[in-house]
N, C-alpha and C positions, 0 to 999 in steps of 0.2 A: 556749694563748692563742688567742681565735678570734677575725678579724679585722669590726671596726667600722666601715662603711662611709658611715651613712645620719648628717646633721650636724644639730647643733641646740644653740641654745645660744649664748653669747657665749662662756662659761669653758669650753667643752668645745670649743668652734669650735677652738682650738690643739692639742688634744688628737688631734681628728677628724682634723684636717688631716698630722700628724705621720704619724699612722696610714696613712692612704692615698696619704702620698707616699712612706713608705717600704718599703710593699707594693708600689705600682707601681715602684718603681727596683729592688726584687725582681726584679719579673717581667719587667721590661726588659733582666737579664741574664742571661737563662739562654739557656742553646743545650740545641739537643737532643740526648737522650742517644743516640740513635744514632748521631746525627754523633760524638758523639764515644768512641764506640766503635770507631768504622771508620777516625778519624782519628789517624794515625802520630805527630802533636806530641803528643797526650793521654798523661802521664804512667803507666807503665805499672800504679803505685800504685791511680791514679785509675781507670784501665780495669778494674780489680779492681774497687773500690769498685762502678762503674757496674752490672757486671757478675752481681756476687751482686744489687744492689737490683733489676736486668731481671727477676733468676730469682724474687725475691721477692714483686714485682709478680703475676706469674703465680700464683704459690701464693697470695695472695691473693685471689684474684680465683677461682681454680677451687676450692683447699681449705677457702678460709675464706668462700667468699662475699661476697667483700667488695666493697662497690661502687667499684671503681677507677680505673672511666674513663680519664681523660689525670691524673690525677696520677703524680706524679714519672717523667714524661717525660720532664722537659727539667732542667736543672742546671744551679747559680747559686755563684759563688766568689765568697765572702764575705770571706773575708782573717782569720774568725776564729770561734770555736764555737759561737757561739752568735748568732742571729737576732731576738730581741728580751730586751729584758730584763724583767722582772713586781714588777710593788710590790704587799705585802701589807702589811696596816696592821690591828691589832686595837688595842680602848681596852686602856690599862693592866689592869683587873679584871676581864678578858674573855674567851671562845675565840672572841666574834661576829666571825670578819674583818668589815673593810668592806667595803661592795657597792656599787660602780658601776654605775648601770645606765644600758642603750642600747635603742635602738630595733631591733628587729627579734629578737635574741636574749636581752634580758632583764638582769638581774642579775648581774652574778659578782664573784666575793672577789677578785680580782685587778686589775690594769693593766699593759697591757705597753704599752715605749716602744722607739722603737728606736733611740734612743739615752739612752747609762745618763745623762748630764746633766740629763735631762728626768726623767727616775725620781728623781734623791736633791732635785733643785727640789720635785717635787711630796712626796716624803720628809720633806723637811722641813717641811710646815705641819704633818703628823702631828706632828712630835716634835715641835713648838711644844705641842701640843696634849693632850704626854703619853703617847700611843699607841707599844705596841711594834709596830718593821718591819721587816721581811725583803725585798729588793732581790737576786732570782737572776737567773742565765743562762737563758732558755730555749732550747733548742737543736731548736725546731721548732714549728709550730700550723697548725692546719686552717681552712678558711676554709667548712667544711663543704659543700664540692662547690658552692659560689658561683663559683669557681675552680680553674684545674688546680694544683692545690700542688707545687710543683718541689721536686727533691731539694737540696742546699744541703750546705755543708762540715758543719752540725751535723748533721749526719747522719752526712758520710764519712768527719768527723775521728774517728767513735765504733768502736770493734770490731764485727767483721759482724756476730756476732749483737745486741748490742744495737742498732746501725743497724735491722736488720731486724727487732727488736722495738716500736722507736720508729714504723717504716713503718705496724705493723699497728696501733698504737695509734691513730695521727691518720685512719687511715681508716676506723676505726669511729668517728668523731667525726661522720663520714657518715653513718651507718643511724639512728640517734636522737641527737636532742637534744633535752632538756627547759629551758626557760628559768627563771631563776631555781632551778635544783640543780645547782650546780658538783658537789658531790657523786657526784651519781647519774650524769653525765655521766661525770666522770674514772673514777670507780671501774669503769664498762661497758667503759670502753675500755682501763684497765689489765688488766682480766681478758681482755680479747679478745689484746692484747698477750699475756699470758703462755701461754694456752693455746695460741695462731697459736704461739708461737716453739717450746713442745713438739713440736706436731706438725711447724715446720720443721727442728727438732734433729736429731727421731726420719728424716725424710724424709732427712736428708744425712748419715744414720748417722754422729751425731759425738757421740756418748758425754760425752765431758770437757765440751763444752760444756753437754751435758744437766746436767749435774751443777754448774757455776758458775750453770747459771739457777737449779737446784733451792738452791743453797746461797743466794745470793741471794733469794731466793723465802722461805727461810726466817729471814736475814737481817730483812726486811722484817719481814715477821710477828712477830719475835719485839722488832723497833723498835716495831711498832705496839701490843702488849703494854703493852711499856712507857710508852707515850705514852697510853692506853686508861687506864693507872692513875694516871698524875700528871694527865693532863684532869681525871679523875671528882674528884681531891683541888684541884685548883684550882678546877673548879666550884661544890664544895662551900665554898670559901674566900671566893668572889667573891660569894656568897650571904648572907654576912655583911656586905657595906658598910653597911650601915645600923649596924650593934653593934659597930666594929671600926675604931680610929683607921686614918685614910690607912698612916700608921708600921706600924703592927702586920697592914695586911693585904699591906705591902711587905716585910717580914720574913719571912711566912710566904711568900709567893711565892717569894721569892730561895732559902729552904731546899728549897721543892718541885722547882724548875729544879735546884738544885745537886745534888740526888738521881740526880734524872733523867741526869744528867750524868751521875756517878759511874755510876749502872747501866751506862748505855749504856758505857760506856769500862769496865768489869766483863766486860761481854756481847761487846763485840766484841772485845776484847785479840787474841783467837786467830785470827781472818777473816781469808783470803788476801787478799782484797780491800776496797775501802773499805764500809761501811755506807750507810745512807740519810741519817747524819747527818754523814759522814768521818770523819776521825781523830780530829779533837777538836770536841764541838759545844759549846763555849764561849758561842758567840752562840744559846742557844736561847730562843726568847721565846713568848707566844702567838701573835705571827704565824705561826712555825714551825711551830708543831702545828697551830693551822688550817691550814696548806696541808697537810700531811703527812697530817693526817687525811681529807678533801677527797679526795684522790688513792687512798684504800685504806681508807676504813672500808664500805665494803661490796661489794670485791673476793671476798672469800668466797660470798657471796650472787650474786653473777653465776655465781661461777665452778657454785656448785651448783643454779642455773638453767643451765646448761649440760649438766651430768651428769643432768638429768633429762630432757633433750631427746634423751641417747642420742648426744652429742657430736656432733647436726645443729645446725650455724652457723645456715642457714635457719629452723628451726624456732625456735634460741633468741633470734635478731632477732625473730622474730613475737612470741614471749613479752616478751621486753625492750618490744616497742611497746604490750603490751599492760598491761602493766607501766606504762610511761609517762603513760597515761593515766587512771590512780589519782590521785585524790584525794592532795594527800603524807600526811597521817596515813597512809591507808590502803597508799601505797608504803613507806611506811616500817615500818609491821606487817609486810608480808608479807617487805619484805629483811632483819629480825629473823627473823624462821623460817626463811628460804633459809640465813641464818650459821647456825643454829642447826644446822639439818639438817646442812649444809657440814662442823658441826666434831664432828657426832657420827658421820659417816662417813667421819672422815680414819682 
């Protein structure tokens, strides 16, 4: 979620204003994390947490190139795991999420509030409206170097390696941003996420955890499979409103989700840990696969724009901006071939 700053608008004017009051009451609680490293009441749990994100900082900033400035310097207790919450909203016979858009960063599929009352208020004119929504935790967002982004409980409530996965992700939300492609944006930054936590695994010679990311990793992938081929069968279904009572194109939807279900709880029965969709995804809608897709359908494609830079971060930022400034047909051709490439050299 990346924070809104700039106001306009009567009906967004509450919107805006939620926004920026509850980013500044953020940042008006954080102390610094030194202090509270050196300080004796600091929970000795906490002095962990602080401790690995200090070393993480570092390895970001020297291994990964990442521009890190004063983020997560200072640290903020939240009292709970998650820091804003995001409403995604698609029409009924659709994978379009809907697109909010603002002044200075552009369009995105998403809105976060920072408080959930405000998210199921604005929820509901959607489902006045028909629209399937999805209403999650987010447990983190970049404010893309506008601000020093403090670390926070959704961060420290999470296992070190994933904490430290989450760090590298929101500080590549620094190096590039494209307005209007949530897409292109998340997908760079999951991939910088996964290969930063490789190389942190490998650096703190911790095997087991190499191995929950890798299972994990393939978790993912083998979600988005799934999700890759119930889309292409909704797409093709939604293609039909013109030839195809309301009834009969609600029937075939409910069979395709209920597939998708079944697989996914087929697929992961055997995971140590939870999926991308938990234990049971009951509630899956199109809002869920747009975001799901959004967040990893072209994590391949970064990640084999990386392997061809020869695992230089510097080099594959340059590429990535160079990238950026494509045409989207034409970024979207060439992140076709990077997967392409990607999955014919795994």
């Amino acid at each position: 979620m990346l924070l809104i700053t700039t106001l306009s608008g009567c009906t967004t004017l509450g919107y805006y204003s939620q926004a920026v009051s509850g980013h500044l009451s953020l940042m008006m609680s954080t102390q610094p994390v030194s202090q509270l490293l050196d300080a004796p009441s600091t929970p000795t749990a906490l002095q962990q947490k602080l401790s690995v994100a200090h070393e993480a900082r570092r390895f970001a900033a020297n291994r990964l190139a990442l521009p890190v400035g004063d983020a997560f310097s200072s640290y903020a207790e939240l009292g709970r795991p998650w820091v804003v919450v995001n409403l995604v909203a698609a029409p009924e016979f659709s994978l379009e999420a809907h697109r909010w858009c603002y002044p200075v960063v552009g369009c995105q599929a998403y809105r976060g509030y920072y408080q959930l009352e405000k998210a199921k208020k604005e929820e509901q004119s959607f489902l006045a409206r028909g629209y399937d929504t999805f209403i999650g935790g987010v447990t983190a967002y970049s404010t893309l170097g506008w601000f020093d982004d403090p670390l926070h409980t959704g961060f420290t409530s999470l296992p070190d390696n994933r904490m430290v996965a989450l760090m590298f992700h929101e500080l590549a939300h620094r190096v590039v941003y494209i307005n209007d492609d949530t897409a292109f944006n998340e997908s760079f930054a999951t991939a910088v996420e996964l290969e930063g936590l490789r190389l942190w695994l490998d650096q703190q010679g911790d095997d087991q955890g190499f191995q929950r990311a890798l299972a994990r990793l393939r978790q993912r992938n083998q979600t988005l499979t799934l999700v890759e081929t119930a889309s292409g069968q909704l797409e093709a279904l939604y293609r039909q409103q013109d030839t195809l009572t309301t009834a009969r194109l609600r029937q075939q939807k409910a069979r395709i989700f209920q597939t998708l279900g079944d697989n996914y709880r087929a697929l992961s029965a055997d995971w140590d840990q939870p999926g991308p969709f938990g234990e049971d995804p009951a509630e899956l809608n199109n809002a869920n696969l747009a975001l799901f897709s959004q967040y990893n359908q072209h994590v391949p494609a970064f990640r084999q724009l990386l392997r061809e830079q020869d695992g230089d971060f510097r080099a594959f930022y340059a590429a990535v901006e160079r990238l950026s400034e494509q045409p989207q047909d034409e970024r979207l051709k060439i992140l076709a071939q990077l997967r392409q490439h990607f999955h014919e050299n795994l």
